[in-house]
C-alpha positions as CSV (number, residue, x, y, z in Angstrom):
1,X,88.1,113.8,63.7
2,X,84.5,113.2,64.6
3,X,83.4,110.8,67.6
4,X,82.0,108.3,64.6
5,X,85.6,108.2,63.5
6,X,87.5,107.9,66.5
7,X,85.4,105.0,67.5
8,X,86.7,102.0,65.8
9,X,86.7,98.1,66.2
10,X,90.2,96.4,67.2
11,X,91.0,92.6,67.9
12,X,94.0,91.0,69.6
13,X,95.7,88.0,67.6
14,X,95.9,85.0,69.6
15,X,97.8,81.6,69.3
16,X,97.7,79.1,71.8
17,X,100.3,76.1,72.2
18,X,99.0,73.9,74.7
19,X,101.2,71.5,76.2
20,X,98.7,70.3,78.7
21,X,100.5,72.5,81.3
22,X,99.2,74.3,84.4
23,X,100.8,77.0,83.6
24,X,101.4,79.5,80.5
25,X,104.3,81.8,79.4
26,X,102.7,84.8,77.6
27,X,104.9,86.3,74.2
28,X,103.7,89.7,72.9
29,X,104.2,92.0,70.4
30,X,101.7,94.8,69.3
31,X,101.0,94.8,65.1
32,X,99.7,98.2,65.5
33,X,101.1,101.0,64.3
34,X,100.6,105.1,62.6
35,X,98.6,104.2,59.4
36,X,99.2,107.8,57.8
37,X,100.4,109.6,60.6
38,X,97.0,111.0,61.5
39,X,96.8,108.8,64.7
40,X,98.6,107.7,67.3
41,X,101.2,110.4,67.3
42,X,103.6,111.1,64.6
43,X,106.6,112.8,65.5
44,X,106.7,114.6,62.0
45,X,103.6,116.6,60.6
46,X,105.1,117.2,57.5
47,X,104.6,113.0,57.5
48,X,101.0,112.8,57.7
49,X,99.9,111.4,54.7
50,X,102.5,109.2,54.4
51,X,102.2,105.3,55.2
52,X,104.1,104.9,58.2
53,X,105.6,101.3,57.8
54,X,106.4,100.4,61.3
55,X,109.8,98.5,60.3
56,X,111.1,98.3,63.8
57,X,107.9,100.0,65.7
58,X,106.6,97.4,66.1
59,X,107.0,95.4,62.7
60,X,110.2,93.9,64.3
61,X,108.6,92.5,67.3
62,X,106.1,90.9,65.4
63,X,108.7,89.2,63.5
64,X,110.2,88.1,66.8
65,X,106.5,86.7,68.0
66,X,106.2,84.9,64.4
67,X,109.7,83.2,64.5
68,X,108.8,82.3,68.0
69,X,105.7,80.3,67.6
70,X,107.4,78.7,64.6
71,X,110.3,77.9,66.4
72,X,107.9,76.4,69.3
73,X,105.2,74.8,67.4
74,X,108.0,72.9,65.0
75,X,111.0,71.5,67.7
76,X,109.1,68.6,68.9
77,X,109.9,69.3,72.4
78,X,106.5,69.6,74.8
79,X,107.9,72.1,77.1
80,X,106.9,72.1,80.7
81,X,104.7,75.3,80.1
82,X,101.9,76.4,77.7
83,X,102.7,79.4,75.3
84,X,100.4,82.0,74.1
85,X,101.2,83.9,71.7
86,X,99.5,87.6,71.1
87,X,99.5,90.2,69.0
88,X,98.4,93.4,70.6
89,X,96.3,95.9,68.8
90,X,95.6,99.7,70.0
91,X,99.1,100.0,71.9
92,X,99.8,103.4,70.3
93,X,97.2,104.7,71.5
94,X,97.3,104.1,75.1
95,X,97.9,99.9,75.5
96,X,94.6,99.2,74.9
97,X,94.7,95.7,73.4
98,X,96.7,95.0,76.2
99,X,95.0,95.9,78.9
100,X,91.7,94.6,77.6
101,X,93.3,91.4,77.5
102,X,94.6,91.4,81.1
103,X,90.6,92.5,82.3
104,X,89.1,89.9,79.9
105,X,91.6,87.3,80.4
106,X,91.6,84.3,77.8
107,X,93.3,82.3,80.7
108,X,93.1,82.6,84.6
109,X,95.9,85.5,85.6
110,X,97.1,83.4,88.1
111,X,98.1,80.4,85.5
112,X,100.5,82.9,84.2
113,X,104.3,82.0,84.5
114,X,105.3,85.2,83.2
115,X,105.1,87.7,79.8
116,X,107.8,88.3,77.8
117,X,106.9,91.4,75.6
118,X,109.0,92.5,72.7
119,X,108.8,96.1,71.3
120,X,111.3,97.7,68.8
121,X,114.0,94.8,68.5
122,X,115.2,95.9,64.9
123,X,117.6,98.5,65.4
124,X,120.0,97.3,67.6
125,X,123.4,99.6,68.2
126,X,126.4,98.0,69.9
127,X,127.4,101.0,71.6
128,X,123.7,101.2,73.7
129,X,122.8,97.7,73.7
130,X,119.6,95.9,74.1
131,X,117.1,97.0,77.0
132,X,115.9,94.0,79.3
133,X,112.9,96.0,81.2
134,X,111.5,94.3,84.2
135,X,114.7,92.2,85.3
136,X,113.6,93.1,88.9
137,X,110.1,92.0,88.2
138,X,110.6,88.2,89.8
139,X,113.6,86.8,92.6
140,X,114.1,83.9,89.8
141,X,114.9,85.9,86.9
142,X,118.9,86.3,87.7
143,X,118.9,82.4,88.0
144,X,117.3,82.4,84.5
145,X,120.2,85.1,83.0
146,X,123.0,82.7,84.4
147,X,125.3,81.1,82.1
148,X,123.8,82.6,78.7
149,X,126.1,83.7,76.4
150,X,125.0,86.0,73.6
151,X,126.6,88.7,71.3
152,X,124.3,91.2,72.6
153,X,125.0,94.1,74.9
154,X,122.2,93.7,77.7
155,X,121.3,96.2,80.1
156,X,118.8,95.3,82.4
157,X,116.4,97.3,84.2
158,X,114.4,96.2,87.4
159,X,111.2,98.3,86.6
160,X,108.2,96.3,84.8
161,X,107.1,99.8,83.8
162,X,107.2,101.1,80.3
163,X,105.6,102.9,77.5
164,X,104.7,99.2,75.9
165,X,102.5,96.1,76.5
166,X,103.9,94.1,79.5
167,X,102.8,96.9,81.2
168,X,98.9,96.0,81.5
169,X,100.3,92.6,83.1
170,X,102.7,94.2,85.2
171,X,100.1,95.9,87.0
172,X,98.3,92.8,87.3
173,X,101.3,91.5,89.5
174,X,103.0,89.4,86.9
175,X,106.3,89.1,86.0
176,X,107.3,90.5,82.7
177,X,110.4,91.4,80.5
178,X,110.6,93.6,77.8
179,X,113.3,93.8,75.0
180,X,113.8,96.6,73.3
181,X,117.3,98.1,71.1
182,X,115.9,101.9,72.4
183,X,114.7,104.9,70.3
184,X,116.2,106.7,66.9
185,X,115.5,109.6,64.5
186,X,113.1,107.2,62.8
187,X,110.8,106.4,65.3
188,X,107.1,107.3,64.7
189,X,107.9,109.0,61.4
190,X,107.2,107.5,58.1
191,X,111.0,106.6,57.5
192,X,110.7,104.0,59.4
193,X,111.5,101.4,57.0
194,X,112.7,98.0,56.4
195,X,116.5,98.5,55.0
196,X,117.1,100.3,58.3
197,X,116.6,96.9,60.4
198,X,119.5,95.3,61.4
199,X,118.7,92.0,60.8
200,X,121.6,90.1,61.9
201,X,121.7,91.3,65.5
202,X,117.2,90.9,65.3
203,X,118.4,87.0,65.1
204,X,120.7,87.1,67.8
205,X,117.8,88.8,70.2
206,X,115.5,85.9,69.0
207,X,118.4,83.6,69.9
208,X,118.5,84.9,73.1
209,X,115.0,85.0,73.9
210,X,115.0,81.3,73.1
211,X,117.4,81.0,75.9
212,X,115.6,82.9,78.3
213,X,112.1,81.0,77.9
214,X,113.8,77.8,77.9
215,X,115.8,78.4,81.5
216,X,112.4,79.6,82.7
217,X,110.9,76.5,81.7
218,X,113.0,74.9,84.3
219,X,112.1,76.8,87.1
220,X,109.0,76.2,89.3
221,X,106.0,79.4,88.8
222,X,107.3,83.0,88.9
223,X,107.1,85.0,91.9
224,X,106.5,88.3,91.5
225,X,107.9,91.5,93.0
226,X,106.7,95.1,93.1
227,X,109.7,97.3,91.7
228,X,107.6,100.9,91.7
């Protein structure tokens, strides 16, 4: 690869409810992904070549950002908080869409309630669960957990770290979760495809986000807490 083709333009997709609110909840998803398998890192050479369809990494998550801004812009409830919506570009290859947001803000950092960030929701398996990074991120966040019932296994981590997008914001000292149903065979390989999603339990993590952003919308602005 020559510097001329390693250089190459990138945007972030943004959506902005405003509610007229002081403050804003942040929902992200990166729409990147392999193309053939010649960037960003496939796990199988014998792949390269190949379109790499992203079904769960990260096509799932931007599902879960699309049904969300439906789902927000269409209940006719003005919510106590402004939502924006992005979809992160570059994140395979090194959070880049990301972290250029969080230095060229579209919105003072300190408006920021918090970022929910949703990465590989698709392939959810009973027996692990679903992965709630950055539970330790802000004192209010157990308050926010209480009382939700849900079909999905959760296991919560108190880390903001983690190889995805609420990362950049974490180290901007703001509180963030990060779903995620955890890594398979499939996973940065071109059979990554769409009749391996399981799209029953995918509804039920959307279900509970839903939850979770609206019993965060009751609570005054995030603190935030440094859990490395």
């Amino acid at each position: 690869m020559t510097v001329a083709d390693s250089i190459r333009k990138a945007e972030n997709i943004i959506g902005f409810l405003d509610n007229g609110a002081p403050y804003t909840i942040v929902i992200g998803a990166h729409y990147d992904h392999l193309g053939l398998g010649n960037f960003g890192g496939t796990r199988e050479p014998a792949h390269i070549g190949q379109i790499h369809n992203g079904a769960d990494d990260n096509a799932s998550g931007v599902a879960g950002l699309l049904e969300l801004a439906r789902y927000y812009s269409s209940n006719k409830v003005k919510e106590k908080y402004n939502l924006l919506f992005i979809a992160f570009s570059a994140e395979e290859l090194g959070l880049i869409g990301s972290k250029y947001w969080t230095e060229h803000p579209t919105l003072p950092l300190d408006n920021i309630h918090w970022m929910l960030n949703m990465d590989m929701i698709g392939r959810y398996n009973p027996e692990n669960g679903l992965a709630v990074i950055g539970y330790g991120t802000s004192s209010k966040f157990p308050t926010i957990f209480e009382n939700i019932s849900t079909p999905i296994k959760i296991n919560k981590s108190r880390d903001g770290n983690g190889g995805s997008d609420q990362t950049s914001f974490y180290r901007k000292h703001i509180p963030v979760l990060f779903f995620h149903t955890g890594g398979h065979d499939d996973y940065h390989k071109a059979t990554d495809d769409a009749d391996k999603i399981n799209y029953k339990a995918l509804k039920a993590i959307l279900e509970l986000e839903i939850k979770v952003l609206d019993n965060s919308m009751m609570q005054e602005k995030m603190d935030f807490i440094w859990t490395n």
